[in-house]
Each structure stands twice: as C-alpha cells, then as structure tokens.
N, C-alpha and C positions, 0 to 999 in steps of 0.2 A: 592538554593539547600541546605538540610538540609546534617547531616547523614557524613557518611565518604566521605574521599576524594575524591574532582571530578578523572570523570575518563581519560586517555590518549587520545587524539585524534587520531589516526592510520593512518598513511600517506597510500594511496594510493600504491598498488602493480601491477597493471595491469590484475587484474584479468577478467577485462570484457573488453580489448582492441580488437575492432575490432567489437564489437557486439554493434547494434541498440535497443534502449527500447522504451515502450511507456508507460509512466508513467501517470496515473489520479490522480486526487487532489493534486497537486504537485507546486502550488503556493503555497508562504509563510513558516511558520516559523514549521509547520509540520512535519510528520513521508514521507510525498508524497516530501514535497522540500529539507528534506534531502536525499533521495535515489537519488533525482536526482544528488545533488551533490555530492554523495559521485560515482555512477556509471558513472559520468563524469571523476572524480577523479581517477578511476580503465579504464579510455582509452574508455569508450563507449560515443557514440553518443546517443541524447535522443529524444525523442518528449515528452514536457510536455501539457497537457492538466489541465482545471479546470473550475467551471463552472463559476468563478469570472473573468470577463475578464479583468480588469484593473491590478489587481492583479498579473494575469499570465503574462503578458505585462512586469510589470517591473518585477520579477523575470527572466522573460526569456531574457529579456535585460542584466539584471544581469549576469547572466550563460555566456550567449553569449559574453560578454566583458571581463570574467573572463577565458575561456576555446576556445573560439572562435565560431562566427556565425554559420561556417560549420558541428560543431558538437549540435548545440542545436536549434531545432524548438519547437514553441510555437503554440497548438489551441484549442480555447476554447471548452467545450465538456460536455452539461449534458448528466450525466450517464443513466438520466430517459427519454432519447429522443432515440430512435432508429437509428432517420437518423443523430444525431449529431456523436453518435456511429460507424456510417458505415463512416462517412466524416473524422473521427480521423484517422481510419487505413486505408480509402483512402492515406490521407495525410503521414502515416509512408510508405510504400511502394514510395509517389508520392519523397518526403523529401528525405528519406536513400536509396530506391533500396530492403528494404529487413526488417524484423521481426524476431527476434531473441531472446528478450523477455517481457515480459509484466508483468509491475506491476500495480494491481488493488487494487487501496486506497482509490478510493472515499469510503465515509460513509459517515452516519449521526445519530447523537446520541440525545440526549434529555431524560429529567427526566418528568417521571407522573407516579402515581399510575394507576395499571392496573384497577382500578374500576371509576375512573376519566379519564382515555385515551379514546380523540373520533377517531372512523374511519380514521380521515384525520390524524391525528396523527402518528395511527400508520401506516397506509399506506403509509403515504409519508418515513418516514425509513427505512423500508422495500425495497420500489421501488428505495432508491439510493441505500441503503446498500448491499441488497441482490440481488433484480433485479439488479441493476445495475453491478453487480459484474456479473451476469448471462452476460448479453447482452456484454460487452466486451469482458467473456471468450470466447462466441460461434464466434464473429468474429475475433478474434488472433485464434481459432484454426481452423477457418475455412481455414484461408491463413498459417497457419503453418503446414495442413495437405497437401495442394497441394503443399507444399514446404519441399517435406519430408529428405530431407537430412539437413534441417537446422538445427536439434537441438532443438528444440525453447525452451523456458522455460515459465513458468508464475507463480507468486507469488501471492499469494492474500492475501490480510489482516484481518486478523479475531481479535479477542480479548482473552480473559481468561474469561471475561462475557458470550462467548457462552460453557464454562463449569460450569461456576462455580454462584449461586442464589446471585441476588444484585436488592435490591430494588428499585423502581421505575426505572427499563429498562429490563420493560419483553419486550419491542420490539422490544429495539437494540440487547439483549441479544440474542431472537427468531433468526435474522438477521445475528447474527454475529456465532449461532449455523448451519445455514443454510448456510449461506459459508463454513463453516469447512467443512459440508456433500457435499455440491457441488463439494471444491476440491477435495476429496477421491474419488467422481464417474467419474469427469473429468479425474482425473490421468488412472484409468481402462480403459477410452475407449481413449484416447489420446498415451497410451504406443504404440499400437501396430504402429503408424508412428512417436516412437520418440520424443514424446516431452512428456518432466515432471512439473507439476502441482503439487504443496507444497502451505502452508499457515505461514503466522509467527501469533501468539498470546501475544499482548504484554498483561503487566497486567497496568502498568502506565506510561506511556511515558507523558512528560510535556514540556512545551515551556514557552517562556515570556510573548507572549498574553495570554497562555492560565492558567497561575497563577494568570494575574493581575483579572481574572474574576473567579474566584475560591476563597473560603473564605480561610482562614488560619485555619480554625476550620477542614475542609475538609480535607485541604491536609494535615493536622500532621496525621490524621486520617487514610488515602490512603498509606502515606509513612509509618506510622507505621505498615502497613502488610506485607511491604517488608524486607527482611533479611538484606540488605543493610543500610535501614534506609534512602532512597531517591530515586527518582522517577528516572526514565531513561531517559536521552536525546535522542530526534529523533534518532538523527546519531545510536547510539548503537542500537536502532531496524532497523535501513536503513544497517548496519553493517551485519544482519544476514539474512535480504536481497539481500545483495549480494553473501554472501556465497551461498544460494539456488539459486543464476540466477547464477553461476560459473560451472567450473568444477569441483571444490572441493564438489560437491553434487550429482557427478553424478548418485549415485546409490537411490539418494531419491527421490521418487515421490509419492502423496497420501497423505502426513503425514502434522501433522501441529505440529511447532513448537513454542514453548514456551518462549518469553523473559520476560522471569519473575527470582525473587530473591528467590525460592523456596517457591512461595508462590498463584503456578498459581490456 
C-alpha cells in the first residue's frame, strides 16, 4: 500500500448480533470474504456462497474454526444458475431458521475495447454481475416478503464505474450501472413489507492476489486518483457494508453509497 498511513482495524461492536446473512462471492481474499468476516465479527451468523468450490471450502473451514461451525455455513452457488440460486436460500432458511440479510457481490469484470468485445464477452458479465445480482435479489425478497416482520436488509455491490466513463469496461460498467438502477426500484417496491435495499460503490478496493496481477504502472495510476493516495482494503468497504445491513441505517433505502476518497 502506497500513500498515508494504513488505516485502523475496528474491532467488532455487535452490531449485527443475532441476524443471519447470505453472503455470494465470499471466498478468498475479497470485498465478499471480508464482509463475511467482518459480520461474523459484529455477532451474525453467515452462509457464504461462491462459485469456486474448493476455495469456499477452506474459507469456510476457516471462519468455522475461527468463530465456530454453528455460526458459519458454506454452499457453493453460481449466480448464472437459477436452481443453484433457489438451493442457496433453500439452504439459509434449512442452516439458520431465518433471513435477515443478504449481500450480493458476485461480479465479474474484465478489460476490452467496446469495438473488440464479442457477445460472449459481454454477456457472460452481465449475467453474473447484473443478472446475477437480479436472480438472488428476487429470491431474498421473495422469502423476506412472506417474512414481513423481519426487517430484512440487502446490500448490493455496484462500483463508481457505473457512474463514472473508464475505458475498456463498457460492460462491467453497463453492469455495475444496472445494479445501481435495480436497487433504487427494489427499495420502491420492497418498502411497503419492510425491508431496505442500498448499494455500496467502491472506486478501488485491492487485495494481495489482486496486486500481484496488476502492473505497478496501473496502480500508481488508480491510487493516484484517490485523495488518500491508496487504494482501500476490503474490510473498509465490507465496513460500510455493515453499517447498511445495521440499525444504524435504518432510515436508508434506494441509495447507493460511495466508498471512495472524493474521487467517485
């Protein structure tokens, strides 16, 4: 990490104790496998899903030896499958007894010029990023509508790409533009039984896998649009994720939020 001083790690306040998640793309070293840990860490019980099954495997073994078995289930789950979709939130109901909120982080990104981009290309981004964002919201709200005194919440993860023109990802961009609009019409029709629907928009969150495949020409380039002068760790966007699955949010619904350094 370049730029000023790393930032504080924030212990844990119990902000989500008692409530059940079902968290996608949530293996590894991610914005998905930190929420989980961090909503573990604030008292909730999780279901992590991903479509990498070995991956999820030891993560969730992880979590489980860290926090205990009875608070963390693991199933694997592409986003682009319908029925693996309906067998997740089988599973959070079969696992916890209950749904209470749901973060949606599968994506999938990728660089080409929109005049070089074939069909499969951009269709297969779309279908995890944004279908797939679809297809889990319809079944969390379908069981949090007949569960109407739950509360539910659901988080989704959009980008600062779906505001703002960046070359070669007019499709994740499209993608990550079309969750924004998703959650704003979800929150509309989801208000009236109670549950609220927000998005977070990071601008660069980074990892250690995901530097070693990243030039350094890049990321001096990425970090130097941030006011900070360095990229965000997961955790600080899994951080503002939790504040929106909390009670500390209760009055937001529709809205997408920004973690970015004044520079979304």
């Amino acid at each position: 990490m370049t730029g000023v001083e790393s930032p504080v790690y924030e212990p844990g306040h119990g902000l989500l104790k008692g409530r059940t998640a079902v968290i996608t793309a949530a293996a590894g070293a991610g914005i998905g496998g930190a929420t989980a840990r961090r909503f573990l860490e604030e008292g909730a019980r999780v279901l992590i899903s991903d479509a990498h099954a070995r991956r999820l495997k030891e993560y969730g073994a992880e979590l489980a030896g860290e926090f205990g078995p009875e608070r963390v289930a693991a199933l694997p789950c592409d986003v682009t499958d319908e029925a693996q979709v309906q067998a997740l939130f089988d599973a959070a109901l079969r696992e916890h007894g209950r749904l209470d909120v749901v973060v949606n982080n599968a994506g999938l990104g990728g660089t080409s010029a929109l005049v070089d981009m074939t069909d499969e290309q951009w269709t297969r981004v779309l279908d995890v990023t944004l279908n797939g964002t679809f297809r889990c919201m319809r079944a969390a709200l379908r069981l949090m509508r007949d569960a109407r005194d739950s509360g539910g919440v659901i988080v989704n993860n959009a980008s600062v790409v779906g505001w703002r023109a960046q070359a070669g990802q007019a499709h994740y961009a499209a993608a990550k533009a079309g969750v924004m609009a998703l959650t704003r019409c979800a929150a509309l029709e989801a208000a009236e039984y109670g549950v609220r629907v927000n998005a977070v928009a990071p601008s660069l969150a980074m990892h250690p896998h995901l530097v070693k495949v990243t030039s350094a020409e890049l990321l001096e380039e990425l970090t130097a649009r941030e006011a900070f002068g360095r990229y965000a760790e997961p955790w600080e966007v899994a951080n503002v994720i939790v504040f929106l699955a909390s009670g500390y949010s209760s009055y937001m619904t529709g809205e997408v939020v920004a973690v970015s350094s004044q520079h979304a």
